[in-house]
Legacy VTK file of the C-alpha trace (Angstrom):
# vtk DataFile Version 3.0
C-alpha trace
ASCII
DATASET POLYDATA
POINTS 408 float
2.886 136.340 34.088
3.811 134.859 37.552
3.560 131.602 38.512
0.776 132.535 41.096
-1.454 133.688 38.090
-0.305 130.520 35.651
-1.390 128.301 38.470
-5.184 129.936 38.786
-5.666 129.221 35.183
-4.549 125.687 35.610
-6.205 124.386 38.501
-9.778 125.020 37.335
-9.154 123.151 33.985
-7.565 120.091 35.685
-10.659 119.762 37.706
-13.727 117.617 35.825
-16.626 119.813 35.799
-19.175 117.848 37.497
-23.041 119.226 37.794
-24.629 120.821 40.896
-26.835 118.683 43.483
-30.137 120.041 41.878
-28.914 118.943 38.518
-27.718 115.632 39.808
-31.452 115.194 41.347
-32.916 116.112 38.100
-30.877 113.885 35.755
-31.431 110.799 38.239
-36.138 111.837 38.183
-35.108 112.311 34.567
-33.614 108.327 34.245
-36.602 106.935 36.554
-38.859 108.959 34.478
-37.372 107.698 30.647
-36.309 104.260 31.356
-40.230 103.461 32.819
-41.443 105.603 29.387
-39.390 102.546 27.942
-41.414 100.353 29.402
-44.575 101.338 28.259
-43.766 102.540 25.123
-44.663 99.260 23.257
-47.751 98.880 25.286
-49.628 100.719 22.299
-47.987 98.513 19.618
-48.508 95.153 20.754
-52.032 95.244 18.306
-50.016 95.923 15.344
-46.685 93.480 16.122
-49.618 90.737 16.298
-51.189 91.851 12.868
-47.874 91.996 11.184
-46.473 88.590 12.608
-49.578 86.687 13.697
-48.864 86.035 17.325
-51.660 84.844 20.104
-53.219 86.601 22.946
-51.322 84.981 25.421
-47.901 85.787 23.354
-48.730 89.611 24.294
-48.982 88.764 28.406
-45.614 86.507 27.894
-44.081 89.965 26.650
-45.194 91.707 29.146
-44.397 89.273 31.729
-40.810 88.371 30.665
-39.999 91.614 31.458
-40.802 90.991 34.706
-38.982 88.484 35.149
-35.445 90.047 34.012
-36.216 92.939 36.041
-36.461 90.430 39.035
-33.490 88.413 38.203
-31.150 91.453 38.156
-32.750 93.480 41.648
-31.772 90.018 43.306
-28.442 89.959 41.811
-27.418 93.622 41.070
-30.360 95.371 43.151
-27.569 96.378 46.200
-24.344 96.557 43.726
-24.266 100.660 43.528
-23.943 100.577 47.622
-20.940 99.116 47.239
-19.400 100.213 43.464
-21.219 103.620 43.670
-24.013 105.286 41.803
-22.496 106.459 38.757
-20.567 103.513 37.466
-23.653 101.394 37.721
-26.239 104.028 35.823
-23.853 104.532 32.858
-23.610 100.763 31.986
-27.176 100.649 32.361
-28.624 104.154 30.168
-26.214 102.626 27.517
-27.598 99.498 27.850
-31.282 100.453 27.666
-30.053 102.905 24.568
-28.796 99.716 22.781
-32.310 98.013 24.134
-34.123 100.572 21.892
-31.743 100.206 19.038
-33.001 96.379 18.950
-37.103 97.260 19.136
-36.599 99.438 16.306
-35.058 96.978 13.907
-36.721 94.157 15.344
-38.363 92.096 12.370
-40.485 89.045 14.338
-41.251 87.926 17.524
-37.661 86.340 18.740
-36.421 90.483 18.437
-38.956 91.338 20.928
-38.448 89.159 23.560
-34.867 89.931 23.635
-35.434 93.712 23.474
-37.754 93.262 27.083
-35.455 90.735 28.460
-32.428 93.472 27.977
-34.959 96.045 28.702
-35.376 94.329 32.100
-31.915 93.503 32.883
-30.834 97.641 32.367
-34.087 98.489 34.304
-33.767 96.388 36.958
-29.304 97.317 37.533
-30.675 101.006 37.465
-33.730 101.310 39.373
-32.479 101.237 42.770
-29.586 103.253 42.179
-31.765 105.819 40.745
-33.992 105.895 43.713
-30.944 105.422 46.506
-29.270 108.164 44.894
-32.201 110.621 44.954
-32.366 109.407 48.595
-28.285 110.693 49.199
-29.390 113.962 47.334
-32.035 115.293 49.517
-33.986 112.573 51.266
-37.811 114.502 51.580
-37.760 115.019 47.998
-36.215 111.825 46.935
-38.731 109.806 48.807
-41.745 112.055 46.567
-39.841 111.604 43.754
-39.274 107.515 43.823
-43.075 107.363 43.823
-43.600 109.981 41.093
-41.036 109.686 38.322
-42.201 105.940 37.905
-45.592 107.000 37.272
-44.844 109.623 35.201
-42.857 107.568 32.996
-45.183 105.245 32.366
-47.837 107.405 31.500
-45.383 109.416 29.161
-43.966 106.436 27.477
-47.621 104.819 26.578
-49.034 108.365 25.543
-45.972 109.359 23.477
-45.864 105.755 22.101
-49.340 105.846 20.670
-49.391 109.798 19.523
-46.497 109.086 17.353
-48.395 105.377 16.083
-50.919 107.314 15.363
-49.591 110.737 13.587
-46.381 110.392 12.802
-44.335 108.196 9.799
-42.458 104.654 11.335
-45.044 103.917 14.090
-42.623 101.147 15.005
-39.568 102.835 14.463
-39.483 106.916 15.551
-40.399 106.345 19.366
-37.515 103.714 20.042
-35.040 106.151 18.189
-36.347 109.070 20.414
-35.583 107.576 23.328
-32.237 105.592 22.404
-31.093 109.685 21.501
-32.597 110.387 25.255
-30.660 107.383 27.238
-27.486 108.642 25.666
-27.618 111.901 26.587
-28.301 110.651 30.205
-25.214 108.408 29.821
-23.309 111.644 29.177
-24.623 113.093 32.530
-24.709 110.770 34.872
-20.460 110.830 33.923
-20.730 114.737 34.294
-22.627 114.016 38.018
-20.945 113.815 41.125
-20.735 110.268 42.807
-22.891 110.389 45.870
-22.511 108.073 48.025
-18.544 106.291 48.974
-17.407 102.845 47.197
-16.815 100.143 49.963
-15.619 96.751 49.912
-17.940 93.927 49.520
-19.204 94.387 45.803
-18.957 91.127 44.613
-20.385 89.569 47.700
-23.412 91.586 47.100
-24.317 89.920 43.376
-25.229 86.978 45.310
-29.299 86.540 45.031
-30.537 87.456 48.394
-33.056 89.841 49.740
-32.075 91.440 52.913
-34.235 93.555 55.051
-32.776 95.252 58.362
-34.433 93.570 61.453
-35.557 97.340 62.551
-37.482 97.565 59.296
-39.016 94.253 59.024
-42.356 95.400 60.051
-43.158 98.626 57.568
-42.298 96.126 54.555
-45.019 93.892 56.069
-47.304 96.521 56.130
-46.027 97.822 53.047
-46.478 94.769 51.212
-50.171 94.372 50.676
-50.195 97.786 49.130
-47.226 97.486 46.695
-49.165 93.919 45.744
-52.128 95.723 44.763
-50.774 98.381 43.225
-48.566 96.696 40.832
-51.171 93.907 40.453
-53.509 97.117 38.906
-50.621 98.302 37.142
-50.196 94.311 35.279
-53.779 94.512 34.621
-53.949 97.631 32.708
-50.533 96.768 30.762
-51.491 93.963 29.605
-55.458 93.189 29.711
-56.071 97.046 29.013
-55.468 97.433 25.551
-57.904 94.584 24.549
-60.140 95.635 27.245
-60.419 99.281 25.860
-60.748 98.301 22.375
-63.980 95.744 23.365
-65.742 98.796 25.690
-64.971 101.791 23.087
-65.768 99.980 20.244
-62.216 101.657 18.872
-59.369 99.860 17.322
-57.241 103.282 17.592
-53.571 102.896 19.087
-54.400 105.926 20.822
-57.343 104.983 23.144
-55.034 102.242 24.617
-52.038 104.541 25.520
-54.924 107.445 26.487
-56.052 104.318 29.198
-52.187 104.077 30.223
-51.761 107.821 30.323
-54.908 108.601 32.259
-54.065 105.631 34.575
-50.549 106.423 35.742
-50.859 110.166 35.261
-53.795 110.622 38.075
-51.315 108.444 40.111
-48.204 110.807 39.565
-50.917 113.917 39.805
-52.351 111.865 43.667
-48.998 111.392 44.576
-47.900 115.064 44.533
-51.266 116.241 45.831
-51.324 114.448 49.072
-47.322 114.651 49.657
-48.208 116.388 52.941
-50.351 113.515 54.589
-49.153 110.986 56.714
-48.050 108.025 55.026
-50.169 105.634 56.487
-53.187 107.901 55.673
-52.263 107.796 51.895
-51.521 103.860 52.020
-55.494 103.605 53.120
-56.871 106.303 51.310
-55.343 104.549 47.951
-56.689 101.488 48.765
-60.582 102.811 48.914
-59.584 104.563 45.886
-58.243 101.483 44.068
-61.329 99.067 45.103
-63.833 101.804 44.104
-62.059 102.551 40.717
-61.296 99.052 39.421
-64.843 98.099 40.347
-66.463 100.811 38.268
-63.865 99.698 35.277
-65.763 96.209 35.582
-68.964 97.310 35.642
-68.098 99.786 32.578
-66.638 96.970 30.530
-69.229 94.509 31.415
-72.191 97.230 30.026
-69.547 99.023 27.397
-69.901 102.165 29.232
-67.092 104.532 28.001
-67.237 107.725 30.283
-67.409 105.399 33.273
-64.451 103.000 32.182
-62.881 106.343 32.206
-63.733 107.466 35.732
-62.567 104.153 37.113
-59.577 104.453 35.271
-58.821 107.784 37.308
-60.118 106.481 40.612
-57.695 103.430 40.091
-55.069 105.175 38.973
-55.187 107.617 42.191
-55.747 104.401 44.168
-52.057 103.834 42.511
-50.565 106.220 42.892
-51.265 106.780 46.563
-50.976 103.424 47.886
-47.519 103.390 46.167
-46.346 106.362 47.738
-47.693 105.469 51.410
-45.816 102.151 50.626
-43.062 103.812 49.996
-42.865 106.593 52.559
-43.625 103.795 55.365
-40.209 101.822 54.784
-37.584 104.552 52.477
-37.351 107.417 55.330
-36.413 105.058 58.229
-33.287 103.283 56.025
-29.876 103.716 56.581
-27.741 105.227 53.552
-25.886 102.220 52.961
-28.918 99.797 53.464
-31.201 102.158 50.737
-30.158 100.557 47.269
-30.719 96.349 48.598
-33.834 97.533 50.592
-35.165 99.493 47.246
-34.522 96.254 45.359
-36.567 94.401 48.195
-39.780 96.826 47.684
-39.208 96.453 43.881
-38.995 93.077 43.821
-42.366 92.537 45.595
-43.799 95.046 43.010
-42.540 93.621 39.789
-43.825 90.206 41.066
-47.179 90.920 41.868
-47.293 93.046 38.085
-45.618 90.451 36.011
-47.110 86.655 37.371
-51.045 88.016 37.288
-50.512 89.186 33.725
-49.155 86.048 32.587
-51.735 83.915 34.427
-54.281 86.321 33.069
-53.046 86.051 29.198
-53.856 82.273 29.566
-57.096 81.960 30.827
-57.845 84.579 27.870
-56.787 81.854 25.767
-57.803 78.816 26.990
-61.353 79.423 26.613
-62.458 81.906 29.863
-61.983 84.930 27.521
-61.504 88.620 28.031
-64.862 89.658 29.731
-64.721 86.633 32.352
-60.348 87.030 32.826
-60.771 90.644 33.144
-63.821 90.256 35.641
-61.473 87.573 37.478
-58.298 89.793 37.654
-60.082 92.885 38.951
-61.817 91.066 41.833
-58.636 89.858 43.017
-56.743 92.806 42.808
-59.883 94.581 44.787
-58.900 91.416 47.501
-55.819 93.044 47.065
-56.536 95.932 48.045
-59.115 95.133 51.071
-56.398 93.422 52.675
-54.233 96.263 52.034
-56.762 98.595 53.848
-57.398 95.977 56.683
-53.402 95.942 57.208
-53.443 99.893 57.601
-56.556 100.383 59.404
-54.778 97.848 62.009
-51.718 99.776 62.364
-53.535 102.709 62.775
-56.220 101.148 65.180
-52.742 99.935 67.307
-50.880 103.465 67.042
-53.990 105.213 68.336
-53.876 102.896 71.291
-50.422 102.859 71.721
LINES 1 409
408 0 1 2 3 4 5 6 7 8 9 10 11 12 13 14 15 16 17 18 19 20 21 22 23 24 25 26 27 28 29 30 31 32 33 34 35 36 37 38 39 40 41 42 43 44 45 46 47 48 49 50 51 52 53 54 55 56 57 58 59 60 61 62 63 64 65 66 67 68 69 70 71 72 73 74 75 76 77 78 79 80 81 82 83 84 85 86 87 88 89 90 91 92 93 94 95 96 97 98 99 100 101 102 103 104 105 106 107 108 109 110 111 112 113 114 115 116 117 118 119 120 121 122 123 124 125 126 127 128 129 130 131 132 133 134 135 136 137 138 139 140 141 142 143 144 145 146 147 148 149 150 151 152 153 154 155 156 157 158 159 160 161 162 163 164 165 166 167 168 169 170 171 172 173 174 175 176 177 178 179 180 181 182 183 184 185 186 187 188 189 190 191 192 193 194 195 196 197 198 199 200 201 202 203 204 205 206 207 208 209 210 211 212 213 214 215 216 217 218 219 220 221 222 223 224 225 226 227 228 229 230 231 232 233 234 235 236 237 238 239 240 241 242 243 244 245 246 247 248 249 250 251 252 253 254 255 256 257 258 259 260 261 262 263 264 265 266 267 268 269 270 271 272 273 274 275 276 277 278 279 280 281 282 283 284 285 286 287 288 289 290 291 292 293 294 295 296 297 298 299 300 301 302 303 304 305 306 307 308 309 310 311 312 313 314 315 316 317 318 319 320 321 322 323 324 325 326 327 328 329 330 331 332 333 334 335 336 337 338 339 340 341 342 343 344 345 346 347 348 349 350 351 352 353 354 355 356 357 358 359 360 361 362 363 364 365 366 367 368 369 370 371 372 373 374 375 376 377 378 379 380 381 382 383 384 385 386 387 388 389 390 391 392 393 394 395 396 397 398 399 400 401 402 403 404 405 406 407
């Protein structure tokens, strides 16, 4: 055999074999999509950790909100890293991470277990999110942009409907869904090494674990306008997580698991569903048009809790979750298209920040006044009228702009 024909046999093997761009841009809508699944996934089994180990009302919110907060403390810390270190190294550390995350719910035996879990749950989520959504961005920017507002909704109403079908038909309610998904996140670990890095290391890593929040000067105005929406949003999204469960159980009269991860699903799946619906409009027409949507939906919610109205706590549920899902996307779509490459993962963590604030502080504040004598009915009645607010000044802010462009 000549050495011209040894050589063609060798050169392909010494070469890693790395997936193809689509691939790549599935695998990353496939992490978004999982880790936010995480998320939700004890959302239907918060009833039965406080049966088995006797916690309060308020311990529930604090679970929901300390996640929150880690997901915070790492965007402002590690939100920018992967612009500097790359995608991939900063994905693997954190799939494995959030596999080990679901290693801990599903031995956890008390309440100490489960606040670690969310706190490391947060920490993984928060290193990976904005890597995951700048590195859609460096794969094909139009569908990257559709895709940060989707996968996030889709994974959360996939992670609360899995997480109660299994509670509810399947053997180790508390057990099988974490173990699903730790199998999943490794998997993804493996991929992400198979996948192509897309975007060039530079100097400056370490520098960039500093908290800070950093927002080009030329895009300091769409994340004002962006803001009200992504506050109302994620304020709807806190109120569902962690005021829906006991709020569904009061209006249907049900104590099945299922009913409060059907709420989730219905919620953030009519989002996902709005999102890819009006992909086409303009994104300051979808910003507005989820606003109406939100106001109208969460009111009817009230009104169906307030007279235990099922079929209409469902409609509102839709309505708000549309409302959602499009004033997240027009959020997004008014600030992601307009940023450099190397400014997309710190100005991802900005947006995200904003969001997990406005989900996890309301939830908390809401989980005490259940406690402290306002209870359910009145906190839930309290919470929805301010995220309508929310959302009016969200609509005021894009009615504005568009009053101002028209002019212009």
């Amino acid at each position: 055999m000549s050495s011209s024909s040894i050589s063609s046999l060798v050169v392909p093997l010494s070469r890693p074999w790395r997936l193809s761009r689509p691939a790549s841009f599935a695998l990353l809508a496939s992490i978004v999509l999982f880790f936010l699944a995480g998320s939700s996934a004890p959302t239907p089994l918060y009833a039965i950790y406080q049966a088995a180990w006797g916690f309060s009302p308020v311990t529930v919110t604090v679970i929901f909100g300390i996640y929150a907060v880690a997901v915070l403390a790492t965007l402002l810390t590690f939100g920018s890293l992967s612009d500097y270190v790359g995608r991939r190294p900063v994905l693997i550390v954190a799939t494995l991470l959030q596999a080990g995350t679901m290693i801990i719910f599903a031995t956890a035996q008390g309440l100490t277990a489960l606040l670690v879990a969310r706190v490391l749950q947060g920490l993984s989520t928060g290193a990976a999110i904005s890597a995951i959504g700048a590195g859609l961005l460096d794969l094909d920017r139009a569908r990257g942009t559709v895709a940060n507002s989707v996968a996030p909704m889709a994974g959360t109403a996939t992670g609360g409907l899995l997480s109660a079908l299994m509670v509810q038909y399947l053997p180790a309610p508390t057990h099988l869904v974490y173990l699903v998904l730790a199998a999943i996140f490794v998997l993804q670990a493996v991929g992400v090494a198979l996948m192509p890095e897309s975007t060039a290391p530079r100097p400056g890593a370490l520098a960039s674990i500093r908290p800070r929040l950093r927002v080009p000067a030329e895009l300091r105005a769409s994340v004002l306008l962006a803001a009200p929406a992504l506050v109302a949003t994620w304020a709807l999204a806190g109120f569902y997580g962690s005021l829906g469960p006991a709020l569904v159980r009061r209006t249907l009269g049900s104590s099945s698991v299922l009913m409060g991860g059907l709420t989730l699903f219905i919620l953030a799946g009519s989002g996902a569903l709005t999102v890819l619906l009006l992909r086409g409009w303009a994104a300051l027409r979808i910003m507005n048009s989820g606003a109406v949507a939100l106001i109208v939906g969460v009111g009817l919610t009230l009104v169906a809790a307030a007279h235990g109205t099922a079929s209409l706590f469902f409609v509102g549920a839709v309505l708000a979750g549309a409302g959602f899902g499009a004033g997240f996307q027009g959020a997004i779509r008014t600030v992601l298209p307009r940023t450099a490459a190397a400014d997309r993962a710190g100005v991802l963590s900005v947006l995200y920040v904003i969001s997990y604030l406005a989900m996890g502080v309301p939830a908390v504040l809401g989980g005490l006044r259940v406690v402290h004598g306002h209870g359910l009915l009145a906190t839930s009645r309290e919470y929805g009228e301010a995220v309508m607010v929310l959302g009016a000044l969200a609509l005021a802010g894009g009615l504005s702009r568009a009053r101002r462009r028209a002019i212009a």
